[in-house]
C-alpha positions as CSV (number, residue, x, y, z in Angstrom):
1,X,31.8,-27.2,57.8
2,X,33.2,-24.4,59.8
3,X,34.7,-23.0,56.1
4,X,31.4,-22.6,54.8
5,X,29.7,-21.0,57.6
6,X,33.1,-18.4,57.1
7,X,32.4,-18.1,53.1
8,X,28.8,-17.5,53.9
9,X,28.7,-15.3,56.3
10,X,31.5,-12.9,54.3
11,X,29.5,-13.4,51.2
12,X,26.5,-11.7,53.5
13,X,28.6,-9.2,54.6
14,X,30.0,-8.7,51.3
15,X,26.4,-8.2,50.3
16,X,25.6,-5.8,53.4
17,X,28.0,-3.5,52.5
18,X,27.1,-3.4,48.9
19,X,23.7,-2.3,49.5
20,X,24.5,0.4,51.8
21,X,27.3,1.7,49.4
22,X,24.2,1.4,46.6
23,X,21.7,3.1,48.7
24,X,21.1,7.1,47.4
25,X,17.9,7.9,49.5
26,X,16.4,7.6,52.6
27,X,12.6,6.9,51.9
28,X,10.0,7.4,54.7
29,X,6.1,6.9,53.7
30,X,3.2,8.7,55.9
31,X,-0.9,7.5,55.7
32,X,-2.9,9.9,57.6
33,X,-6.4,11.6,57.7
34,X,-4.2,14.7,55.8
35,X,-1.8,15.4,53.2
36,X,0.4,17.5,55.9
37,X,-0.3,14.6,58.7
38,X,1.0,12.0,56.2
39,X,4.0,13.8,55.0
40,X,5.1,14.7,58.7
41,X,4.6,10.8,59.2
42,X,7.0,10.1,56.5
43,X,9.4,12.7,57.9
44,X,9.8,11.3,61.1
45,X,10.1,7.5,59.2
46,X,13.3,9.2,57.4
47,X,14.6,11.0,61.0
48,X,14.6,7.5,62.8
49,X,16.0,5.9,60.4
50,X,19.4,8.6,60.3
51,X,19.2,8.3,64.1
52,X,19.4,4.0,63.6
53,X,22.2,4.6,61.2
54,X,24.0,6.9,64.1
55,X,23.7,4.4,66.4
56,X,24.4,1.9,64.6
57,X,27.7,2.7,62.7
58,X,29.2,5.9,64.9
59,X,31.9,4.9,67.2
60,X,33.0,7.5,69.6
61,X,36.0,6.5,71.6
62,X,35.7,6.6,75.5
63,X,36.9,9.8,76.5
64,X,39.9,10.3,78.7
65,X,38.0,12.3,81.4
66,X,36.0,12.7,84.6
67,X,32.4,11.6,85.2
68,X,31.4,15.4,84.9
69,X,33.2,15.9,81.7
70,X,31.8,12.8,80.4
71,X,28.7,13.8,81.0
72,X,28.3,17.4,79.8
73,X,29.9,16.4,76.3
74,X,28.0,13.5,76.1
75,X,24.6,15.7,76.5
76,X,25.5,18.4,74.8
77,X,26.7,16.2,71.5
78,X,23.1,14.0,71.8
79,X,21.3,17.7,71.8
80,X,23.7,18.4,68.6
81,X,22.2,15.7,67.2
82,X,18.8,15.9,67.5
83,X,19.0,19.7,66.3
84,X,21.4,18.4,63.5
85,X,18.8,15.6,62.6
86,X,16.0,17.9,62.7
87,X,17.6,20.4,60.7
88,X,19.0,17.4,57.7
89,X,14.8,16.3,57.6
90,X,14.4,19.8,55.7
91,X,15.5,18.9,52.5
92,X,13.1,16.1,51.9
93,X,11.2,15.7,48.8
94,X,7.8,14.3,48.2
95,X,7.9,11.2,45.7
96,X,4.6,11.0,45.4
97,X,1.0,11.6,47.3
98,X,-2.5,9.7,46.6
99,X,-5.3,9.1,47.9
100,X,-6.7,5.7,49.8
101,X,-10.2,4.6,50.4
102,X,-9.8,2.8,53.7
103,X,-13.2,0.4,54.2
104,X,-13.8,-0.9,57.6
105,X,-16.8,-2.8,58.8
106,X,-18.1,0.1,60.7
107,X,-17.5,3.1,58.3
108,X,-15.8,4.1,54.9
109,X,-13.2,7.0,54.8
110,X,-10.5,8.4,52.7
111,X,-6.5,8.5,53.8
112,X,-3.3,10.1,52.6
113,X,-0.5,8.2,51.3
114,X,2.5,10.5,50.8
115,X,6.1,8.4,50.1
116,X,9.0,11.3,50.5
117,X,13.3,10.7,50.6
118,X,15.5,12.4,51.0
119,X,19.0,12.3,49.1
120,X,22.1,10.9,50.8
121,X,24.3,12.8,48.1
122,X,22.8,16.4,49.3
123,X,22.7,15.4,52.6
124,X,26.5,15.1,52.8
125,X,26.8,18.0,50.4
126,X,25.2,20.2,53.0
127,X,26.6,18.3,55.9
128,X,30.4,18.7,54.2
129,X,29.7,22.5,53.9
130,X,28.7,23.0,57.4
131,X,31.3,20.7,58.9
132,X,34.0,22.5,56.4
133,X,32.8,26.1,57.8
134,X,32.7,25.1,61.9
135,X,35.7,23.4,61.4
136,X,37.6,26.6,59.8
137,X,36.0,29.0,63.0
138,X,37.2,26.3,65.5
139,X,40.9,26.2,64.2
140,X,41.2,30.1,63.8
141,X,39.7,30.3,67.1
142,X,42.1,27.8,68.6
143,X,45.3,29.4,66.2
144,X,44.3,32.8,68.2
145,X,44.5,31.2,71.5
146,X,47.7,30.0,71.1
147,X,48.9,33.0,69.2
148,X,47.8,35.1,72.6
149,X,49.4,32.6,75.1
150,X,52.8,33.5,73.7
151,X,52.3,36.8,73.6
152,X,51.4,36.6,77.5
153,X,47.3,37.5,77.2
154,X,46.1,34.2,78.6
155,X,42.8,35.3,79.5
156,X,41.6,36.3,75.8
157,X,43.3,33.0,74.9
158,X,40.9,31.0,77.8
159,X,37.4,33.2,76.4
160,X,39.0,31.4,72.8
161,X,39.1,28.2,74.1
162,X,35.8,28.7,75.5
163,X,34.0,29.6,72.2
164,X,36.3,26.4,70.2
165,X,34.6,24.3,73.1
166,X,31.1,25.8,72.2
167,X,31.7,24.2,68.6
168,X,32.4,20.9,69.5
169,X,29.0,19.4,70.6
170,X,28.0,20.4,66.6
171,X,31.0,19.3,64.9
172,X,30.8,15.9,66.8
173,X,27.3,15.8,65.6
174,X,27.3,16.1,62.2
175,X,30.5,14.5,62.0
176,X,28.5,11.9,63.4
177,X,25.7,11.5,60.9
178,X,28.1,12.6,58.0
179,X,30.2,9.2,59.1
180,X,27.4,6.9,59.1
181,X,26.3,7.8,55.7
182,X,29.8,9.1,53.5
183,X,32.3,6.0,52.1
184,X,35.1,7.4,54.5
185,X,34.8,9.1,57.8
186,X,35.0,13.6,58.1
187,X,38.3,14.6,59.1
188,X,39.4,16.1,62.2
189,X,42.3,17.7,62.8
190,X,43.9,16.1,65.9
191,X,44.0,19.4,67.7
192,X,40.1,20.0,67.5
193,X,39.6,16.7,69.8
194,X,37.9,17.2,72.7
195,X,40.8,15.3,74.8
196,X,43.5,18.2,73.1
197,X,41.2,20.8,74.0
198,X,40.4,19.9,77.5
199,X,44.5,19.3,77.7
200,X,45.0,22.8,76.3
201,X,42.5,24.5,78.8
202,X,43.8,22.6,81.8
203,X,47.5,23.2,81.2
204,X,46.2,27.1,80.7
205,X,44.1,26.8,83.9
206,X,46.8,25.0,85.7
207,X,49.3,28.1,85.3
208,X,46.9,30.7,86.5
209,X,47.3,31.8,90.9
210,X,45.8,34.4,92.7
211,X,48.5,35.5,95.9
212,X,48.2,37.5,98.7
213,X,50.4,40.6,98.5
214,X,50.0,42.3,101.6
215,X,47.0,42.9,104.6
216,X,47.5,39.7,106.3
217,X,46.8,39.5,109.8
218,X,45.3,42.6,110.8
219,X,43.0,43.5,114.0
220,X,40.2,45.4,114.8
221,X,36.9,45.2,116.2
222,X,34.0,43.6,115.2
223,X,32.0,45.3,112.4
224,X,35.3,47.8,112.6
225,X,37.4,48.2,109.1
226,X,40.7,46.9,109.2
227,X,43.4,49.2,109.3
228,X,44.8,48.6,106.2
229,X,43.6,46.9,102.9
230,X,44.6,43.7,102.5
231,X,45.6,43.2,98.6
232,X,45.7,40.3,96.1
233,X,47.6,39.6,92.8
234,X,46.5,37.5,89.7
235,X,49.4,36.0,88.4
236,X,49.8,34.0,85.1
237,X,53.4,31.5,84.7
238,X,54.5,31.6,81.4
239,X,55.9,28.5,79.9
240,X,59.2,29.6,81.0
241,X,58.5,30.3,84.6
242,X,58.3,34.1,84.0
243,X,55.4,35.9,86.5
244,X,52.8,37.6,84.0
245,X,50.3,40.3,86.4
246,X,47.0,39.3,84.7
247,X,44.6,42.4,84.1
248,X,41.2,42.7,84.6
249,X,41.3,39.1,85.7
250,X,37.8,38.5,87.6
251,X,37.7,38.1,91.5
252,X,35.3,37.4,93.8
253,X,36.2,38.5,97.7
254,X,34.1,37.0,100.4
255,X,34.5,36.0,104.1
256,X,35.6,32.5,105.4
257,X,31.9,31.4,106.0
258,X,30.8,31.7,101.7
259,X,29.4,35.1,102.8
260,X,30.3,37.7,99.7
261,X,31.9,40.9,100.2
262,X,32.4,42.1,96.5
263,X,33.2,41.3,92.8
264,X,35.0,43.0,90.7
265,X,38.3,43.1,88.3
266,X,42.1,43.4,89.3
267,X,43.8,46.6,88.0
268,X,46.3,47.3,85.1
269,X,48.6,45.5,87.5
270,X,47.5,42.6,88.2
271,X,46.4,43.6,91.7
272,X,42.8,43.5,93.3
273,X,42.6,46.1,96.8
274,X,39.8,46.0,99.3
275,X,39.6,47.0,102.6
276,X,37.1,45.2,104.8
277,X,35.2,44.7,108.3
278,X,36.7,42.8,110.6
279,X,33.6,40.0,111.2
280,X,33.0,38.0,113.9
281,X,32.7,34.4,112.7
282,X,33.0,30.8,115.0
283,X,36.5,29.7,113.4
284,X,36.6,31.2,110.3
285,X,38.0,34.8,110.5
286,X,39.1,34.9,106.7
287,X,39.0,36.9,104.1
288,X,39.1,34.7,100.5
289,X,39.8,35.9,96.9
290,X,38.8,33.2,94.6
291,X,38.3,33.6,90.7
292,X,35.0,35.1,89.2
293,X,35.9,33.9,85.6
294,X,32.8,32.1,84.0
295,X,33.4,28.7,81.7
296,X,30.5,27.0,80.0
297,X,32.1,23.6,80.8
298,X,30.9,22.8,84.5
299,X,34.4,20.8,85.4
300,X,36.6,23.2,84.3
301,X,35.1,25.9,86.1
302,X,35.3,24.0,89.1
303,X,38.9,23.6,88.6
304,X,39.3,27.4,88.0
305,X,37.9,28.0,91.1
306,X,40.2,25.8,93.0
307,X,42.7,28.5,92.8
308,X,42.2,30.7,96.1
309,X,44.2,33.1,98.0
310,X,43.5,33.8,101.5
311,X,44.1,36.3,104.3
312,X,43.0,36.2,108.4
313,X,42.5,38.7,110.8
314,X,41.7,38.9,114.6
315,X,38.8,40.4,115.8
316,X,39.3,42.6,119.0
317,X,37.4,42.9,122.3
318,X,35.5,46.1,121.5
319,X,33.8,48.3,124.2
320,X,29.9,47.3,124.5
321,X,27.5,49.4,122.9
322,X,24.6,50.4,124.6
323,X,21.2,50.7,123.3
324,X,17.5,50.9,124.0
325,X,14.8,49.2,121.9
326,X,11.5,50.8,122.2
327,X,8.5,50.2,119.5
328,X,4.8,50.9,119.1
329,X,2.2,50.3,116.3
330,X,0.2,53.4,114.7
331,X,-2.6,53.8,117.6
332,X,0.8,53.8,120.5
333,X,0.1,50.2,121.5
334,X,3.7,48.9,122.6
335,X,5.1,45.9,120.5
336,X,6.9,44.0,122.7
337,X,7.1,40.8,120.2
338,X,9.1,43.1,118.0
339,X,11.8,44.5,120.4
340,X,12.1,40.9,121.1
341,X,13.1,40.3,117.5
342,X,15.0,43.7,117.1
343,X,17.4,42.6,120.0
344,X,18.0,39.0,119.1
345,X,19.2,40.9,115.6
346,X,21.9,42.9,117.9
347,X,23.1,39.5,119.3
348,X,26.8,38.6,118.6
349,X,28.0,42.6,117.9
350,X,29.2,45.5,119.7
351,X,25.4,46.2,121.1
352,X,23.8,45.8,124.3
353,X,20.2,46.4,125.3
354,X,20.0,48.8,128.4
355,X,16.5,50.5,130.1
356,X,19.6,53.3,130.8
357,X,21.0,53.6,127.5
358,X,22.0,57.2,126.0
359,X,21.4,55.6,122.8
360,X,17.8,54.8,121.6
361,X,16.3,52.7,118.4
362,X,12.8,54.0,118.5
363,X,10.4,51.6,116.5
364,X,6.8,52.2,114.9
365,X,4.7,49.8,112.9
366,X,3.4,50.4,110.1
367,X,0.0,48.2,108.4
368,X,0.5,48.5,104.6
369,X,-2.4,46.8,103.5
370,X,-4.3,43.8,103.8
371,X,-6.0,42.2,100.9
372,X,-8.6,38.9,100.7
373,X,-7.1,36.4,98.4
374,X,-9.2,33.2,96.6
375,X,-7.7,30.4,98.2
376,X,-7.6,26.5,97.7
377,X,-10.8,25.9,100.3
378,X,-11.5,29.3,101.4
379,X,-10.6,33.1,101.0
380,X,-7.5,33.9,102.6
381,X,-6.0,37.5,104.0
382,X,-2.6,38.9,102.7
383,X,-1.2,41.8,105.5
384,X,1.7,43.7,104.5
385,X,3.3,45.3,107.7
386,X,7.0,47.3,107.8
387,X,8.8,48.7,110.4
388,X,10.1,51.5,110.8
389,X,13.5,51.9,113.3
390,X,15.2,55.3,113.7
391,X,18.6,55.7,116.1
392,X,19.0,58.5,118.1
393,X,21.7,60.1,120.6
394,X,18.8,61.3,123.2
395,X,21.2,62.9,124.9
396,X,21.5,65.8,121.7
397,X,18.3,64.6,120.3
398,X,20.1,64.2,117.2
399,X,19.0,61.5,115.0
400,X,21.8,59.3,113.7
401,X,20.4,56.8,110.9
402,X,17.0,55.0,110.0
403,X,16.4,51.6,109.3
404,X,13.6,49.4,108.0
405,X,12.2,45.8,107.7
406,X,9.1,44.3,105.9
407,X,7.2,41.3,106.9
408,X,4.1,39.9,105.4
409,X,1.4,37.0,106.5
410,X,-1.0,35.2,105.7
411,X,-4.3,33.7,107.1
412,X,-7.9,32.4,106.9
413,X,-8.9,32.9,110.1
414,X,-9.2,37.1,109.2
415,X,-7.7,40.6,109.2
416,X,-6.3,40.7,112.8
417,X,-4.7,37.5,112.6
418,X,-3.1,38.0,109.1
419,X,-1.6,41.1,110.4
420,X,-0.4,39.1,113.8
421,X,1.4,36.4,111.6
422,X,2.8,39.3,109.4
423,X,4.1,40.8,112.5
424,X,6.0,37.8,113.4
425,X,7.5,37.8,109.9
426,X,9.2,40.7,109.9
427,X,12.6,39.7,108.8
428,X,15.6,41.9,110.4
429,X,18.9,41.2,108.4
430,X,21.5,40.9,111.8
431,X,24.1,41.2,110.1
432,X,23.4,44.7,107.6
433,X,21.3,45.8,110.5
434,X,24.6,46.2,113.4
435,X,26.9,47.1,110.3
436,X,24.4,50.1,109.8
437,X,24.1,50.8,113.2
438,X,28.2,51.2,113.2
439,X,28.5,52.8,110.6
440,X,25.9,55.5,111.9
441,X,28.3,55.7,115.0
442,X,31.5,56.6,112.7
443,X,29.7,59.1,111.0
444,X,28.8,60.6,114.7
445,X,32.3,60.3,115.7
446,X,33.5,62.1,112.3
């Protein structure tokens, strides 16, 4: 018994396969109120079914890595797919087009019937030439990248690897429908899968360190420069262990806390220079020179990025700074709200507020505009106010810098208290505002 379920079922098989190997079109048919409804009916009849066959007969191979990297070849190859579906659909013929009286019990009208296919044998025609021509850019793009690795340019040979990478999602895809339809499978070289290729990158990645040279440890006050300029190096290990400076490598420089200082490119040697303020910050007095390369594939970038260089410094007990804070509106109505806000914004620097100061950062505010907006419920007014801060030596009367803040509210209540919430908006940047303020100072003491 269980020998003639066997024959059976490999005689249906057998059978299976045969009409699949027989089958030369795809046919789709469309009935709509219009020639163009029905025939865009039938077209997306013949665009399932090449998305069934996909599904049904591709088998892509779990892929050796991370969730992340899973993921972003996995969405990139279904959008490949959809585009590459979308794209096959165009060469559809019509077979043929009529129309059909439809009678119901309520009404008599005429439909479309269009039947349209479209040939497997020019569909892997086209599919072969386009595979043929991606496939011959990936592999001079990959021969390049290894051409420049051993001749020590491993950053042209990374932007190659990137651009290979950008192939892959439509290879894979009409490699994909070009399989489910041809007798036997496309042809990939071994080097052009996506486990080589993220093997290649990471072993290129891997080799690539940024150091710190020189500028460690330095002191100097808060929102002071440091002495001297702390520099870094980009450094690329050849396969042999030799130290290759890397050029115009990317870097990005910021403080310990995320906070960014500068971007920019290392010189013809390999080095990167900056020279800094010392900053103030609760345990994390460091400067950090991470990469600024850019990679399209999310999980590679990160591990790009992993590769850091780092310098500290102290920040010394400066002298105090003292100020006065006075600020009035336009009709010389003091604005005590906003010298409030002015000297919470010299908190944690060199500054102290003092009635006695020599020093003086003499405020007036400023009503831009105020405008009646439509609003959900009810009209609603927009006020625009900026301040206007200028520093001053009162001693010499001799103005040392300027300095200026915008804030803007809203309210349905009316004019006054628009401008009262705008007031309280006024947003004073602490940290540019006392690094202005210094730098004013220097300038004095030059």
């Amino acid at each position: 018994m269980n020998r003639h379920i066997l024959i059976i079922a490999l005689i249906l098989t057998l059978t299976f396969a045969t009409a699949l190997t027989a089958r030369t079109h795809i046919h789709g048919v469309g009935i709509r109120e219009s020639q163009e409804a029905a025939f865009a009916e039938a077209q997306m009849q013949i665009a399932q079914q090449i998305s069934v066959q996909i599904q049904a007969t591709s088998e892509f191979k779990s892929l050796d890595l991370e969730a992340e990297g899973v993921a972003y070849y996995s969405q990139s190859i279904a959008k490949s797919i959809q585009l590459s579906v979308d794209q096959s659909i165009k060469g559809i013929e019509i077979v043929s087009s009529s129309g059909l009286e439809i009678i119901s019990d309520s009404e008599k009208r005429l439909k479309y019937e269009v039947e349209a296919r479209l040939s497997i044998a020019k569909l892997l025609s086209s599919l072969q030439a386009e595979l043929d021509a991606l496939k011959t850019s990936a592999m001079f793009l990959l021969l390049d990248a290894q051409t420049m690795l051993k001749d020590g340019k491993p950053l042209f040979a990374l932007i190659n690897y990137d651009e290979t990478q950008a192939l892959i999602p439509e290879i894979y895809a009409k490699k994909s429908i070009y399989d489910s339809f041809a007798p036997t499978r496309y042809y990939l070289p071994e080097e052009l899968s996506i486990p080589a290729l993220e093997s290649s990158m990471r072993a290129l990645i891997s080799r690539i360190s940024l150091e710190l040279i020189s500028g460690d440890h330095q002191s100097a006050p808060n929102m002071a420069d440091l002495p001297q300029p702390v520099v870094f190096a980009a450094i690329y290990r050849g396969e042999s262990g030799e130290r290759i400076p890397l050029p115009t490598f990317p870097v990005r420089i910021s403080y310990g806390d995320g906070t960014l200082i500068e971007t920019g490119v290392t010189d013809a040697g390999g080095f990167y220079s900056i020279k800094p303020k010392a900053l103030r910050l609760e345990g994390t007095n460091k400067l950090i020179c991470s990469p600024d390369a850019k990679t399209p594939l999310p999980h590679l970038a990160r591990l790009l990025n992993l590769h850091t260089a780092t310098a500290t410094y102290e920040v010394e007990a400066a002298e105090q700074t003292l100020v006065r804070i006075k600020v009035f509106d336009e009709y010389n109505s003091r604005q005590t709200s906003l010298e409030r806000s002015v000297a919470r914004a010299l908190d944690n620097s060199i500054f102290v507020v003092s009635p006695d100061a020599d020093l003086e950062l003499s405020g007036i505010l400023i009503v831009e505009s105020v405008q009646m907006q439509e609003g959900i419920s009810s009209p609603q007014f927009v006020a625009k106010v900026r301040l206007d801060l200028r520093f001053t030596r009162l001693s010499s009367s001799r103005s040392l810098g300027t300095f200026s803040a915008d804030g803007v509210g809203l309210s349905t209540k009316g004019e006054g208290d628009a401008i009262k919430n705008a007031i309280g908006k006024v947003n004073i940047n602490a940290r540019r505002f006392s690094a202005q303020l210094v730098e004013y100072l220097e300038a004095e003491w030059r």
